[in-house]
N, C-alpha and C positions, 0 to 999 in steps of 0.2 A: 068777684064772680068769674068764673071760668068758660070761655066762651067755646065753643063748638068746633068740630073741627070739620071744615066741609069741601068736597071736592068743589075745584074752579077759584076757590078764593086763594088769596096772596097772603104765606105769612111773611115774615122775618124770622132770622136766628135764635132773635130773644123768645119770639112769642112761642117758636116750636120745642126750646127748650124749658120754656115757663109750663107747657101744655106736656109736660113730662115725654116728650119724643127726645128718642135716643139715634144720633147718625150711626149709620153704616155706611163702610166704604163699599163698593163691588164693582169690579173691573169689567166685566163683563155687558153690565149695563150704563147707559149715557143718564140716564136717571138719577136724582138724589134719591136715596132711600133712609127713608127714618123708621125707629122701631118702639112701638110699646104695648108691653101685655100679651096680648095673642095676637096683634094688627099689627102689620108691616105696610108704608106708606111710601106709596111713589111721588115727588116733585121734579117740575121743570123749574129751572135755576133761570129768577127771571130777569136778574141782577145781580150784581155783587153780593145784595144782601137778601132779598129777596126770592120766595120759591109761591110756585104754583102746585097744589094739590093736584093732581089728576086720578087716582086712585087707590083705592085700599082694598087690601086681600088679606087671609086669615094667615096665620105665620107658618100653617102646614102645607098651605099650598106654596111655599116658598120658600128655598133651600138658600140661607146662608152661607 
């Protein structure tokens, strides 16, 4: 079963990639940014392995 993806919580690399999120690099922001579908996803790197959700916005509002 496929679990939710929710701002505040802590994934890992596996689980954001198991949750079909795609990284992107971007220079300009301190942010991880992951992509799927029409949602682009902000995380703070809380760890080595680890990221914090903090946000998500529609992929139109947000120029790759």
């Amino acid at each position: 079963m496929e679990s939710a993806i929710q701002v505040n919580k802590i994934f890992s690399l596996e689980e954001l990639a198991h949750q079909g999120l795609k990284k992107r690099d971007v220079k300009e922001l301190s942010a991880k940014i992951f992509v799927k579908d029409d949602k682009v996803y902000f995380f703070d790197q809380t760890d080595q392995k680890h990221y914090r959700l903090y946000s998500v916005i529609h992929k139109r509002s947000f120029f790759l």
